[in-house]
Structures are given as structure tokens and as C-alpha cells.
PDB file of N, CA, C and O in Angstrom:
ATOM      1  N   UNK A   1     -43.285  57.635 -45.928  1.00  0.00           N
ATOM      2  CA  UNK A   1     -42.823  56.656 -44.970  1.00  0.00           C
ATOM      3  C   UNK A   1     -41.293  56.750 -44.863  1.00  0.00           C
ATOM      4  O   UNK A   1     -40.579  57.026 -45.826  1.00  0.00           O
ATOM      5  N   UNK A   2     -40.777  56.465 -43.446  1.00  0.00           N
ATOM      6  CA  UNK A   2     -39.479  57.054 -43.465  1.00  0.00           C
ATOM      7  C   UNK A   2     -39.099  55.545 -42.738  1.00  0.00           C
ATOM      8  O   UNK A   2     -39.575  54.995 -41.745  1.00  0.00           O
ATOM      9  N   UNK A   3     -37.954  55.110 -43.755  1.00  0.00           N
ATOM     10  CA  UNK A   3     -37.169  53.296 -43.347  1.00  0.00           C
ATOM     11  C   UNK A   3     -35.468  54.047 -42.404  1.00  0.00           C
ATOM     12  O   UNK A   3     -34.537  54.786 -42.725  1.00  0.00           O
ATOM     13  N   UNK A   4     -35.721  53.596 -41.682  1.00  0.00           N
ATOM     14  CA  UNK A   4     -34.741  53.307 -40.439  1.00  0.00           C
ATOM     15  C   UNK A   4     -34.091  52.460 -41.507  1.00  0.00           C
ATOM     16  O   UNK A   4     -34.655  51.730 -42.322  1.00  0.00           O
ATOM     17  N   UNK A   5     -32.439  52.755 -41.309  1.00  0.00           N
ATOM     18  CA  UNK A   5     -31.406  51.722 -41.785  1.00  0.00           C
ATOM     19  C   UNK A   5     -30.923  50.896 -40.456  1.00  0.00           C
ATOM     20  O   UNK A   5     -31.511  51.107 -39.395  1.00  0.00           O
ATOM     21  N   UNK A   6     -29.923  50.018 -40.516  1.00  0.00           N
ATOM     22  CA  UNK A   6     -29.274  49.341 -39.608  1.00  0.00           C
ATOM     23  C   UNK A   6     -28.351  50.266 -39.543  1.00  0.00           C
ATOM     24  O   UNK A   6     -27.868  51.047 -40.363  1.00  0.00           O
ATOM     25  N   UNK A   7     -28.162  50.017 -38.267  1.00  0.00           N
ATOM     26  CA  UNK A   7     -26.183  51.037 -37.671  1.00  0.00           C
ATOM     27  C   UNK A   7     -25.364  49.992 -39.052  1.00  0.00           C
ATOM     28  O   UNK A   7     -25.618  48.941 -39.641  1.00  0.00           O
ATOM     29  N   UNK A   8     -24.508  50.831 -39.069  1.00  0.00           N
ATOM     30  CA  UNK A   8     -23.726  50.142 -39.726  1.00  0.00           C
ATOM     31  C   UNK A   8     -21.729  50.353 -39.628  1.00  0.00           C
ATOM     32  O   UNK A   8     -20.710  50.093 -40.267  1.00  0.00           O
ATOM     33  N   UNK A   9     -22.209  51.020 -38.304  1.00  0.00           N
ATOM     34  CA  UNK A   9     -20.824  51.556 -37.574  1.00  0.00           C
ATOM     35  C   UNK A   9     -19.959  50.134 -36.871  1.00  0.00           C
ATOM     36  O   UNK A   9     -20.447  49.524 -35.919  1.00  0.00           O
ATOM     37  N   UNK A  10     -18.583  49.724 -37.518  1.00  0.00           N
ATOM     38  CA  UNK A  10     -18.122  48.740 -37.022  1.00  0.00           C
ATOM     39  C   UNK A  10     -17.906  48.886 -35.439  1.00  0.00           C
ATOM     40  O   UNK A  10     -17.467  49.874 -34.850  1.00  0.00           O
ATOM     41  N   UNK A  11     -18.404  47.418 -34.784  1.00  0.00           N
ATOM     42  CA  UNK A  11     -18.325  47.205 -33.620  1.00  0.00           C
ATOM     43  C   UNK A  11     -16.831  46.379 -32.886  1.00  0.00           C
ATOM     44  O   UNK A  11     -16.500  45.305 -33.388  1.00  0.00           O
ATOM     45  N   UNK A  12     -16.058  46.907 -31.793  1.00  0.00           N
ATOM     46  CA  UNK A  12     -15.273  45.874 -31.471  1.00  0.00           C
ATOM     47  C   UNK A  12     -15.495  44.293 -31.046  1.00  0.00           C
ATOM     48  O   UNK A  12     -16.371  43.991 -30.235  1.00  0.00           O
ATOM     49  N   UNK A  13     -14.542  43.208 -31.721  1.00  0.00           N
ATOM     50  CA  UNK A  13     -14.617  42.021 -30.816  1.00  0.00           C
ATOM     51  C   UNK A  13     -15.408  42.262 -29.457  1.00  0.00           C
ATOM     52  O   UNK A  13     -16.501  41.802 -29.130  1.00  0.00           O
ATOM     53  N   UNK A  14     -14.389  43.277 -28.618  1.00  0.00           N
ATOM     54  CA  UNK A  14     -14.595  42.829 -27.308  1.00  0.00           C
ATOM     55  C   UNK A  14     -16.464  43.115 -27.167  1.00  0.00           C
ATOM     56  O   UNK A  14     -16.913  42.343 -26.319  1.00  0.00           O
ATOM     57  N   UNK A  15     -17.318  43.810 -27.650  1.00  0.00           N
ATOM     58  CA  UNK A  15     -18.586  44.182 -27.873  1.00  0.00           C
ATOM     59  C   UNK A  15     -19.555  43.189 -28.539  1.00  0.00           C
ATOM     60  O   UNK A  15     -20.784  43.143 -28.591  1.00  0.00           O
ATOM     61  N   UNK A  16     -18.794  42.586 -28.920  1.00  0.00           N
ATOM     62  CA  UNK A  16     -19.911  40.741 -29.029  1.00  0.00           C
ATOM     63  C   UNK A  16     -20.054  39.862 -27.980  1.00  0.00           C
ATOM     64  O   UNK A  16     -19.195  39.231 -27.364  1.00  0.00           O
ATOM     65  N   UNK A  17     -21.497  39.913 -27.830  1.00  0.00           N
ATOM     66  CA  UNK A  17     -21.519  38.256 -27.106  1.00  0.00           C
ATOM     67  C   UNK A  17     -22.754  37.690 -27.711  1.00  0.00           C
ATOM     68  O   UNK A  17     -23.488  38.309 -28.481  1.00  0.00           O
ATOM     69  N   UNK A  18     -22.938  36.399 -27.284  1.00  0.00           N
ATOM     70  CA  UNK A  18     -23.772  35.257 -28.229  1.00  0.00           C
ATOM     71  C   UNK A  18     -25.273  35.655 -27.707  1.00  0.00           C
ATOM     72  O   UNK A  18     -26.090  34.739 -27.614  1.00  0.00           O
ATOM     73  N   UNK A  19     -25.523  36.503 -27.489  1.00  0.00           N
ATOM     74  CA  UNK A  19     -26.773  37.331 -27.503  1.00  0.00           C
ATOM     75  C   UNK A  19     -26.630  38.103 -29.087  1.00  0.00           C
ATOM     76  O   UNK A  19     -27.584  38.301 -29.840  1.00  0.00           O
ATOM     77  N   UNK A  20     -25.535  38.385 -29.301  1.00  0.00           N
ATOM     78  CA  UNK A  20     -25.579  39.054 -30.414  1.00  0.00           C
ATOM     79  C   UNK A  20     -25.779  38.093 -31.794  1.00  0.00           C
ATOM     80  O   UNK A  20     -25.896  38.711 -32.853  1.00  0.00           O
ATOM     81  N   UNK A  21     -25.811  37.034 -31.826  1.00  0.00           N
ATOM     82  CA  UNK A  21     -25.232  35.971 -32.985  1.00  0.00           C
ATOM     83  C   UNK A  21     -24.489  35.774 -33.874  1.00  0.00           C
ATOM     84  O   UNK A  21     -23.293  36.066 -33.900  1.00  0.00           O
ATOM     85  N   UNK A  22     -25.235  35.157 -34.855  1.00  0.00           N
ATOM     86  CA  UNK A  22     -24.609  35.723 -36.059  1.00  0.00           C
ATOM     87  C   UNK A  22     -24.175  36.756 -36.952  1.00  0.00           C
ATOM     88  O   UNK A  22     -25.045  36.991 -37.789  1.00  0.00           O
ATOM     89  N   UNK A  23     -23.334  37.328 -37.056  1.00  0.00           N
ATOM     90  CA  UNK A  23     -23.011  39.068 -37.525  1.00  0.00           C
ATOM     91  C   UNK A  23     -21.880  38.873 -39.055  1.00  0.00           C
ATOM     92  O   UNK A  23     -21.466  37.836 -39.573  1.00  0.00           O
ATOM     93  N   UNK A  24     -21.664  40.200 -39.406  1.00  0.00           N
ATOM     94  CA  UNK A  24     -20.493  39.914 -40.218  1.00  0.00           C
ATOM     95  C   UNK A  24     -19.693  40.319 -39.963  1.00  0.00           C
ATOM     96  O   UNK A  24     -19.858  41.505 -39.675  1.00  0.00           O
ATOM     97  N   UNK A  25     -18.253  39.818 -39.833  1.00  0.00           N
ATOM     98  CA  UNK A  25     -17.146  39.703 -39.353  1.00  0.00           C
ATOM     99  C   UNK A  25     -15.874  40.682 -40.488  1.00  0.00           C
ATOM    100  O   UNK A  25     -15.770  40.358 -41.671  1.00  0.00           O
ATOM    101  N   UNK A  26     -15.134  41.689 -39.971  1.00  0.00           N
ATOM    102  CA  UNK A  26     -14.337  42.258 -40.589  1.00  0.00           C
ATOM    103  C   UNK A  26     -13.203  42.852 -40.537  1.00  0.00           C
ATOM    104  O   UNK A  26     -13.185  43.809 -39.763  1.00  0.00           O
ATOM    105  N   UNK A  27     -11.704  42.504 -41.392  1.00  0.00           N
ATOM    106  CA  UNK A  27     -10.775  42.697 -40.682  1.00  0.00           C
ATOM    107  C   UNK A  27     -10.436  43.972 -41.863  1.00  0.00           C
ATOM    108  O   UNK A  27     -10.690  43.873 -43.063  1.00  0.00           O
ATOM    109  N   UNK A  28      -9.747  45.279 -41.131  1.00  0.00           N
ATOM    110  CA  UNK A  28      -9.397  45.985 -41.340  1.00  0.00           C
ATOM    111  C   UNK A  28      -7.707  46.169 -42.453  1.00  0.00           C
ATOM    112  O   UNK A  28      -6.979  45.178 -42.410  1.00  0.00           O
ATOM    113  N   UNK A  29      -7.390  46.940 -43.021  1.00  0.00           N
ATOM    114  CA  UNK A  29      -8.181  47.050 -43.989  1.00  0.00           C
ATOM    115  C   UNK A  29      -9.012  46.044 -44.676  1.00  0.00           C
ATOM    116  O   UNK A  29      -8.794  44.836 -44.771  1.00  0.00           O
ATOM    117  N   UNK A  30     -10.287  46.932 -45.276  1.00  0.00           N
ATOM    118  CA  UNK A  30     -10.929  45.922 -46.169  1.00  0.00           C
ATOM    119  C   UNK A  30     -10.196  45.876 -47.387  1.00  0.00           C
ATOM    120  O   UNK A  30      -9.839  46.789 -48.131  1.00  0.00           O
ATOM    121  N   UNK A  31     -10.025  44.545 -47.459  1.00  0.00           N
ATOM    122  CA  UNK A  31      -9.269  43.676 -48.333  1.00  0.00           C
ATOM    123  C   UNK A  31      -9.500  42.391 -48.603  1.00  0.00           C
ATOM    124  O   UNK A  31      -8.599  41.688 -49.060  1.00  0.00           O
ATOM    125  N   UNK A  32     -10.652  41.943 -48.375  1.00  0.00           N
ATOM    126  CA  UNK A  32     -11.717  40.639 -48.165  1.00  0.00           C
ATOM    127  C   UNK A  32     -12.918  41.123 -47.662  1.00  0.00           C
ATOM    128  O   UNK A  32     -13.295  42.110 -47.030  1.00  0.00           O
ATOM    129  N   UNK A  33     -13.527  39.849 -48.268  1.00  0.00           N
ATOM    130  CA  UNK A  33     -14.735  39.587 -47.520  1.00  0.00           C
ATOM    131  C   UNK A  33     -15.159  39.329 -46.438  1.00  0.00           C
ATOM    132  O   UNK A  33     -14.424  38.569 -45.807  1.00  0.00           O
ATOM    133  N   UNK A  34     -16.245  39.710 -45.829  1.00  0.00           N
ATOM    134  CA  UNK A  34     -16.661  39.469 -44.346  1.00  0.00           C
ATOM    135  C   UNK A  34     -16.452  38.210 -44.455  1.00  0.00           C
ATOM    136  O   UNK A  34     -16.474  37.465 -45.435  1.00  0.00           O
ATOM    137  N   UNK A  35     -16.110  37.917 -42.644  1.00  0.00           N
ATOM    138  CA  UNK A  35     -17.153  36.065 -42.578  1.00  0.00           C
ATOM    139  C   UNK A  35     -18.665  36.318 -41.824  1.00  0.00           C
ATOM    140  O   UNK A  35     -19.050  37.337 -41.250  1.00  0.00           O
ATOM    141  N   UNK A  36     -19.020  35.681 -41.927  1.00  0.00           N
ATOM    142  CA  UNK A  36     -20.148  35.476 -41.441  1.00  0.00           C
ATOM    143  C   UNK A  36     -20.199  34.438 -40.299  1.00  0.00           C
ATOM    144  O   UNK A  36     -19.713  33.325 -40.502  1.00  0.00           O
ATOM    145  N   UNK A  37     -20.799  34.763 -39.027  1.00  0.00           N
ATOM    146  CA  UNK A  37     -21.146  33.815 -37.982  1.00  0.00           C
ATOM    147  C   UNK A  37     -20.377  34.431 -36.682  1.00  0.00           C
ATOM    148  O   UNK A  37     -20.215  35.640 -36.522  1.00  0.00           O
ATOM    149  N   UNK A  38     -19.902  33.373 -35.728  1.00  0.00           N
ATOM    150  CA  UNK A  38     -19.867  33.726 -34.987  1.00  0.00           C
ATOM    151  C   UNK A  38     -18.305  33.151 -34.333  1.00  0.00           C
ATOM    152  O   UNK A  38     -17.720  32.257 -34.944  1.00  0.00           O
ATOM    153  N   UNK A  39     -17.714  33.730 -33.079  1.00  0.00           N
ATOM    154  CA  UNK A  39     -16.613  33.213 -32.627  1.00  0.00           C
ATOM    155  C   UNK A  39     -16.120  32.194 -32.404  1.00  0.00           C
ATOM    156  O   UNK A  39     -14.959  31.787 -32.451  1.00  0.00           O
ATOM    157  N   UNK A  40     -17.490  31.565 -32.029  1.00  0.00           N
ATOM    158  CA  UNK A  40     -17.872  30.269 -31.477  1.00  0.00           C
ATOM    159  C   UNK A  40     -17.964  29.117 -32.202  1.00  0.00           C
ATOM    160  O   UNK A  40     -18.070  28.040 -31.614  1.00  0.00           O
ATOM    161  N   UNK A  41     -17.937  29.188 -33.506  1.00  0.00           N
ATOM    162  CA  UNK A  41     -18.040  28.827 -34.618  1.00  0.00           C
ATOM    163  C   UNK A  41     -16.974  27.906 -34.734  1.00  0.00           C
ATOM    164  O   UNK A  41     -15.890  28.484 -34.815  1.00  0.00           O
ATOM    165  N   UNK A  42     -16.897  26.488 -34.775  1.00  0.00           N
ATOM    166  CA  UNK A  42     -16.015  25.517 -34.879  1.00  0.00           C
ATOM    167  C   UNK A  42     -15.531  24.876 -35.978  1.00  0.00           C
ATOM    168  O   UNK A  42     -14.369  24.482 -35.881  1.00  0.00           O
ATOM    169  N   UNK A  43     -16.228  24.622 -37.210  1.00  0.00           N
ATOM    170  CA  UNK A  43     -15.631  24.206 -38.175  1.00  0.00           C
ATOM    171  C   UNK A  43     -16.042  22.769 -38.173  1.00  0.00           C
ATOM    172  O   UNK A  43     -16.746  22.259 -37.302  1.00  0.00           O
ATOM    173  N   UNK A  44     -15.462  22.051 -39.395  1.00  0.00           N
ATOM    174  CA  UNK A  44     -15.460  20.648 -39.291  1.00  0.00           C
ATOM    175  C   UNK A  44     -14.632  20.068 -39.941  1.00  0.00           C
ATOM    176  O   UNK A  44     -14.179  20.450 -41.020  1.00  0.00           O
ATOM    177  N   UNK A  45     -14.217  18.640 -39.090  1.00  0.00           N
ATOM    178  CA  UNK A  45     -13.194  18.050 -39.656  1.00  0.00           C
ATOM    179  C   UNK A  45     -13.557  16.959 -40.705  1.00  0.00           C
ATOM    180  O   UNK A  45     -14.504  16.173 -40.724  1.00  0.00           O
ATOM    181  N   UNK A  46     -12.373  17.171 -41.702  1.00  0.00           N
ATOM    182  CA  UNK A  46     -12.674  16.735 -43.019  1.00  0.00           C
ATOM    183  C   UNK A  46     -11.345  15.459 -42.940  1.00  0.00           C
ATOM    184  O   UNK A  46     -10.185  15.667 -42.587  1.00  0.00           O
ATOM    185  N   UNK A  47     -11.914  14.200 -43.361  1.00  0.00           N
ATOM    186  CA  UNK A  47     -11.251  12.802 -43.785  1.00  0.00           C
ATOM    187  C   UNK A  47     -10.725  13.023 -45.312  1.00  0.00           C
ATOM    188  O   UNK A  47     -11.491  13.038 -46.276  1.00  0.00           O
ATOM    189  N   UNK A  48      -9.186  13.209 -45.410  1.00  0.00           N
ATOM    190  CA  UNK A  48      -8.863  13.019 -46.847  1.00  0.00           C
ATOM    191  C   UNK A  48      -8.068  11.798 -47.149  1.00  0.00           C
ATOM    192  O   UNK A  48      -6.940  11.786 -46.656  1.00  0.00           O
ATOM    193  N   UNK A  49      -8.568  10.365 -48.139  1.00  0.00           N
ATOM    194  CA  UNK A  49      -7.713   9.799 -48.163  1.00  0.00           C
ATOM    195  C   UNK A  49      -6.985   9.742 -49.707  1.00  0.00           C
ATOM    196  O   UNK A  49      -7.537   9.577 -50.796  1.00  0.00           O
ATOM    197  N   UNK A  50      -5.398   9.960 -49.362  1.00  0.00           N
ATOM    198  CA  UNK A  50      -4.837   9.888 -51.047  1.00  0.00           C
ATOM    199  C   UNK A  50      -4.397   8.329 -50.810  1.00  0.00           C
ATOM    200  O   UNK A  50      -4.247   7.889 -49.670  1.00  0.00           O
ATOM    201  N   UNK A  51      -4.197   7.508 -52.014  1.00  0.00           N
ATOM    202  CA  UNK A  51      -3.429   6.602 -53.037  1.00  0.00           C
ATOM    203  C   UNK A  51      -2.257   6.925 -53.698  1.00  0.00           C
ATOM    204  O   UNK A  51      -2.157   7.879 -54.470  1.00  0.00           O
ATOM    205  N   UNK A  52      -1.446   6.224 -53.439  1.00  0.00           N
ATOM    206  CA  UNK A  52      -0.048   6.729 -53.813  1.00  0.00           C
ATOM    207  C   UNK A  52       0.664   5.246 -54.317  1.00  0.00           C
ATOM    208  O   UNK A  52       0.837   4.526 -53.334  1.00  0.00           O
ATOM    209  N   UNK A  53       0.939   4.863 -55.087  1.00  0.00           N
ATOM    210  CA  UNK A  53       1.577   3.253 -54.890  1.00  0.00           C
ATOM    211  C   UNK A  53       1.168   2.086 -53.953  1.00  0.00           C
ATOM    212  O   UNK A  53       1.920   1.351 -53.315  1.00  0.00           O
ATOM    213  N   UNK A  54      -0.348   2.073 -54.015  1.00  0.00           N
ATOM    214  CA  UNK A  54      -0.721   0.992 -53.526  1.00  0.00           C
ATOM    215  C   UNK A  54      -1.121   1.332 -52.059  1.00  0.00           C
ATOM    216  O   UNK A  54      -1.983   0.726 -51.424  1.00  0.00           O
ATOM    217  N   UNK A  55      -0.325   2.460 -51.570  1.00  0.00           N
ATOM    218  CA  UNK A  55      -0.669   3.109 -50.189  1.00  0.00           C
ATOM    219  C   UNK A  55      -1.562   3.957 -49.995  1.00  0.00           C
ATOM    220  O   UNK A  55      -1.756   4.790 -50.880  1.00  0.00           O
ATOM    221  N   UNK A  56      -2.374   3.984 -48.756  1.00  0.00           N
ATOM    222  CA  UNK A  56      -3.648   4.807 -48.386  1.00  0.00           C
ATOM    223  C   UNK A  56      -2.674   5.832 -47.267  1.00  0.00           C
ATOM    224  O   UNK A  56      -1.883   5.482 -46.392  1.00  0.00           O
ATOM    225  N   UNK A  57      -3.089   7.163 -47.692  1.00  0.00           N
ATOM    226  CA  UNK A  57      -2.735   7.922 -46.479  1.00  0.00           C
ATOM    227  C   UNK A  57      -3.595   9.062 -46.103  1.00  0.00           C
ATOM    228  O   UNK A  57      -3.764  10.021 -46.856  1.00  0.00           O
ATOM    229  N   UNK A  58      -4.204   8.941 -44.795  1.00  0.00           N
ATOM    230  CA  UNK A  58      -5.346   9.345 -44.368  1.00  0.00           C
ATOM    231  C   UNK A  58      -4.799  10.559 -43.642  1.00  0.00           C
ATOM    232  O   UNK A  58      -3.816  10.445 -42.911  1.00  0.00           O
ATOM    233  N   UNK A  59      -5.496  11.874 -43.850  1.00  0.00           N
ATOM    234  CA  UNK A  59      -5.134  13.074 -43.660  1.00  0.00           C
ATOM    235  C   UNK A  59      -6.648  13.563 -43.011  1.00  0.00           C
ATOM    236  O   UNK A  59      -7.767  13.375 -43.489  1.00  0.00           O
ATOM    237  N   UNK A  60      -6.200  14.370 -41.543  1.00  0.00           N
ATOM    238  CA  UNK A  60      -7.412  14.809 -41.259  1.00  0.00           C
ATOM    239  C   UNK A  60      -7.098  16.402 -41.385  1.00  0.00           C
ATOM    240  O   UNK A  60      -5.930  16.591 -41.726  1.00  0.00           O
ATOM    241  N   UNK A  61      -7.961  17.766 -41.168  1.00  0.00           N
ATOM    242  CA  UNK A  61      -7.810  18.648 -41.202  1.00  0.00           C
ATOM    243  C   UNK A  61      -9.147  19.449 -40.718  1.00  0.00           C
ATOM    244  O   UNK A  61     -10.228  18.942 -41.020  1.00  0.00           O
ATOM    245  N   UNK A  62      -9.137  20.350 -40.177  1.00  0.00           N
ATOM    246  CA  UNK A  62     -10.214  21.383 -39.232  1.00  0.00           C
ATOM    247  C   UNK A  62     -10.751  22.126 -41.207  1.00  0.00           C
ATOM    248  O   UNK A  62     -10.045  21.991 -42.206  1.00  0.00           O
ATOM    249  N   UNK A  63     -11.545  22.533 -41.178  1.00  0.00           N
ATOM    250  CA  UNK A  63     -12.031  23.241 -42.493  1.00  0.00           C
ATOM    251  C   UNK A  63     -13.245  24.464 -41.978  1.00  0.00           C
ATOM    252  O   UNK A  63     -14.192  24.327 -41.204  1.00  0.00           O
ATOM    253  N   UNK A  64     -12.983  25.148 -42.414  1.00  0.00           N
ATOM    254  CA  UNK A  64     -13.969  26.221 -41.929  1.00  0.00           C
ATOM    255  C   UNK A  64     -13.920  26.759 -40.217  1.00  0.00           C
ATOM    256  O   UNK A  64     -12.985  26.635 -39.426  1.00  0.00           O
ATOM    257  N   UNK A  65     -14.981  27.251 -40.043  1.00  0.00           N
ATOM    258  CA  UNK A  65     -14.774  28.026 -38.390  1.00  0.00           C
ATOM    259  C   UNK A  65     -14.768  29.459 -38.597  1.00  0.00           C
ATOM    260  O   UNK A  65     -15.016  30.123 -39.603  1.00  0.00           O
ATOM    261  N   UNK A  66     -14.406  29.810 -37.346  1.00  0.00           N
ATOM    262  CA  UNK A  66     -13.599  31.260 -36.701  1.00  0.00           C
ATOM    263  C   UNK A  66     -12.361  31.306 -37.140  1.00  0.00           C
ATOM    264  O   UNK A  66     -11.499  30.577 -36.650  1.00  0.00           O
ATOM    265  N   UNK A  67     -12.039  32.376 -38.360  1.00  0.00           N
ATOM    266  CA  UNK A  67     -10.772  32.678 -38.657  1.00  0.00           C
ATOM    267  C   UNK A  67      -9.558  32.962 -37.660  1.00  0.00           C
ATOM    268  O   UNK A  67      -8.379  32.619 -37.752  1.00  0.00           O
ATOM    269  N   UNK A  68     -10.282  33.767 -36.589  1.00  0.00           N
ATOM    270  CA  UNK A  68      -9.739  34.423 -35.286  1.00  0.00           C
ATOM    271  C   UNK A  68      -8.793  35.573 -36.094  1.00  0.00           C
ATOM    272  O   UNK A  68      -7.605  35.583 -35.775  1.00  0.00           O
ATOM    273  N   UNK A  69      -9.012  36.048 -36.597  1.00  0.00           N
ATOM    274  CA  UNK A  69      -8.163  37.261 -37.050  1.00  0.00           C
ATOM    275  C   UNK A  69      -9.267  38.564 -37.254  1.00  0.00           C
ATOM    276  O   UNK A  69      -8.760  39.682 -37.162  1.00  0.00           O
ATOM    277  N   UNK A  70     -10.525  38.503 -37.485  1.00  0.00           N
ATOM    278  CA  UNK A  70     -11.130  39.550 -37.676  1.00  0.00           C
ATOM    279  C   UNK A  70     -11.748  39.984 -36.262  1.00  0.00           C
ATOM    280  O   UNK A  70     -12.078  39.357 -35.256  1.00  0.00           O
ATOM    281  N   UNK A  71     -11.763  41.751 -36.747  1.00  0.00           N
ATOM    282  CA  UNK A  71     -11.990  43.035 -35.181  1.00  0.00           C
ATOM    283  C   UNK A  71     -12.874  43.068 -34.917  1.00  0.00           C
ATOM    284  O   UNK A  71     -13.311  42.757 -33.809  1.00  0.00           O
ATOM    285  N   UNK A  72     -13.586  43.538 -36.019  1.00  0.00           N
ATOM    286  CA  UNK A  72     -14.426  44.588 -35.910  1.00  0.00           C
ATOM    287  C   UNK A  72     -16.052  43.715 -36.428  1.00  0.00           C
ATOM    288  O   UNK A  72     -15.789  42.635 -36.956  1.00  0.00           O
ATOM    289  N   UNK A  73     -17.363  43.966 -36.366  1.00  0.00           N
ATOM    290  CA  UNK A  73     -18.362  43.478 -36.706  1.00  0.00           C
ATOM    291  C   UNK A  73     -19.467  44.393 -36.830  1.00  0.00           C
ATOM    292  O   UNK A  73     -19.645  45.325 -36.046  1.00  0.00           O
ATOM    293  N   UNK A  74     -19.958  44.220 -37.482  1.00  0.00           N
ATOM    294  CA  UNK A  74     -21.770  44.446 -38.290  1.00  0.00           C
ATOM    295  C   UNK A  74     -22.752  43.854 -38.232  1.00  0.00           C
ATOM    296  O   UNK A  74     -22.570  42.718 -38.672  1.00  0.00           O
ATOM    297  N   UNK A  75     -24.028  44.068 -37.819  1.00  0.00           N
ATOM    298  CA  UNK A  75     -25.343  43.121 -37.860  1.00  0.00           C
ATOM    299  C   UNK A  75     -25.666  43.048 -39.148  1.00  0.00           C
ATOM    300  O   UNK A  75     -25.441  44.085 -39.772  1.00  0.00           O
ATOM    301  N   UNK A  76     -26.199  42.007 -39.856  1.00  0.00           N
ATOM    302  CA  UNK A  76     -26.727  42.355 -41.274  1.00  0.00           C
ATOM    303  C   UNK A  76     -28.573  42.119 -41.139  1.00  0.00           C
ATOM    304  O   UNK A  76     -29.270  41.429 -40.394  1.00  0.00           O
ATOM    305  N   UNK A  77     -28.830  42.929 -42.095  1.00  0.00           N
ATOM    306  CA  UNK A  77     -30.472  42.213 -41.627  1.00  0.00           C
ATOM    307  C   UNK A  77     -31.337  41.222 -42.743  1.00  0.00           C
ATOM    308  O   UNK A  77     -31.439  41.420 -43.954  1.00  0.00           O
ATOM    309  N   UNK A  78     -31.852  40.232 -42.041  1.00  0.00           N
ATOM    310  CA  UNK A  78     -32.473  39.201 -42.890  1.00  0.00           C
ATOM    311  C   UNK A  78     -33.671  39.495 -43.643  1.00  0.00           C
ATOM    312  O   UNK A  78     -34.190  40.597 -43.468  1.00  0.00           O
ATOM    313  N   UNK A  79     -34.152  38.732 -44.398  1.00  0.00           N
ATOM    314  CA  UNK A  79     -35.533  39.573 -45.257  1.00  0.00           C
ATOM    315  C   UNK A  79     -35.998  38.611 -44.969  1.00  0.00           C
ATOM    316  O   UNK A  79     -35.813  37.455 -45.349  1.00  0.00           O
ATOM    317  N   UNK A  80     -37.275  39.480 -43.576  1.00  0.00           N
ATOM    318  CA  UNK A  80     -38.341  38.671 -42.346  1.00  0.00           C
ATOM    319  C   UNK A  80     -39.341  38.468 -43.665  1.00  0.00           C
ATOM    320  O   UNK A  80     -39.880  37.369 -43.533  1.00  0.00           O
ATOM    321  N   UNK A  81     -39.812  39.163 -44.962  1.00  0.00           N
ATOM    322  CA  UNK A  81     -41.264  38.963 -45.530  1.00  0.00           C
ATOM    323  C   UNK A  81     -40.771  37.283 -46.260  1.00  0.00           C
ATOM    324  O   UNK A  81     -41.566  36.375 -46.504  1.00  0.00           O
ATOM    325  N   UNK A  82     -39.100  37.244 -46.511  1.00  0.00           N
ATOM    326  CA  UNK A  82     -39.144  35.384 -47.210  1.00  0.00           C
ATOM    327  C   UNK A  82     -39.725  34.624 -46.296  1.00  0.00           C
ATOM    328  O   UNK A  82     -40.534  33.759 -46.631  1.00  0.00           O
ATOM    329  N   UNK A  83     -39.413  34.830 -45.104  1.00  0.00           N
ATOM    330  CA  UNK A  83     -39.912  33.466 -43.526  1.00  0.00           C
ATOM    331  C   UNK A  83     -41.598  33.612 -43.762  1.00  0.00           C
ATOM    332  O   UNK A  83     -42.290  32.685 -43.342  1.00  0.00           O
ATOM    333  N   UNK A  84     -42.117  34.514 -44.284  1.00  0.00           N
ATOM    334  CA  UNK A  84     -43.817  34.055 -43.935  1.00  0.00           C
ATOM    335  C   UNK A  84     -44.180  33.796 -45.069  1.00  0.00           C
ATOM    336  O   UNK A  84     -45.364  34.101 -45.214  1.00  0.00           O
ATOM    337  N   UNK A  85     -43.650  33.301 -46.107  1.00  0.00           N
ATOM    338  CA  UNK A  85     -44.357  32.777 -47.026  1.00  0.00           C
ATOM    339  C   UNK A  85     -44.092  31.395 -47.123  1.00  0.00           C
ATOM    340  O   UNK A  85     -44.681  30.710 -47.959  1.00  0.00           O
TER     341      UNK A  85
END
């Protein structure tokens, strides 16, 4: 039996669209880790409140998302035999 691999030839940004989905994300040199997901990918905002002398000071901030710095991308493939059990 002969297993077909995935391409695994990096793809440009401009060569994604949300037909494609979720992929892994990679910026040249490798020097990190992929991200995972997608451009579109927003993040969420996180409520921090510190105490300081009796004072509350409420800090918001974006956490996670689209780095927007990575090129290039990869499909990865999921293991379809976990979903049917």
C-alpha cells in the first residue's frame, strides 16, 4: 500500500483564502513556531484589574489572534479515524 503525504511546500499569504481554513502559519527564517489558524482570526480581549493603594486600575488588552507577520503556510492533516470513534 502506497500513503500519499500532504504537499508540504510553503504556500504564499497572497494564496490563502477562507476556503482554505485553518493552516499553519510560518515566518521565515524558522525561528519559532507555527501559528495555527487563520488571518481572520481576532483574538480576545482580556479585563486586567490591578490594586495599588487602595486604587483599582482596569487595563484592557487584545490577547491572541493573527500575528500579521507570518508568509508563508502549510495544511496540516487531522487524524479523521479520532472523529469516528
Amino acid at each position: 500500500m502506497t500513503m500519499i503525504l500532504p504537499d508540504r511546500t510553503p504556500k504564499p499569504l497572497s494564496e490563502w483564502s477562507e476556503e482554505d481554513g485553518d493552516v499553519l502559519w510560518w515566518k521565515f527564517p524558522l525561528d519559532e513556531a507555527p501559528y495555527c489558524g487563520t488571518p481572520n482570526d481576532c483574538g480576545h480581549t482580556v479585563e486586567m484589574h490591578h490594586y495599588h493603594q487602595g486604587q483599582v486600575k482596569i487595563t484592557r488588552t487584545e490577547v491572541g489572534g493573527w500575528p500579521g507577520y507570518h508568509t508563508h503556510w502549510t495544511r496540516f492533516e487531522t487524524p479523521i479515524e479520532a472523529w469516528k470513534r
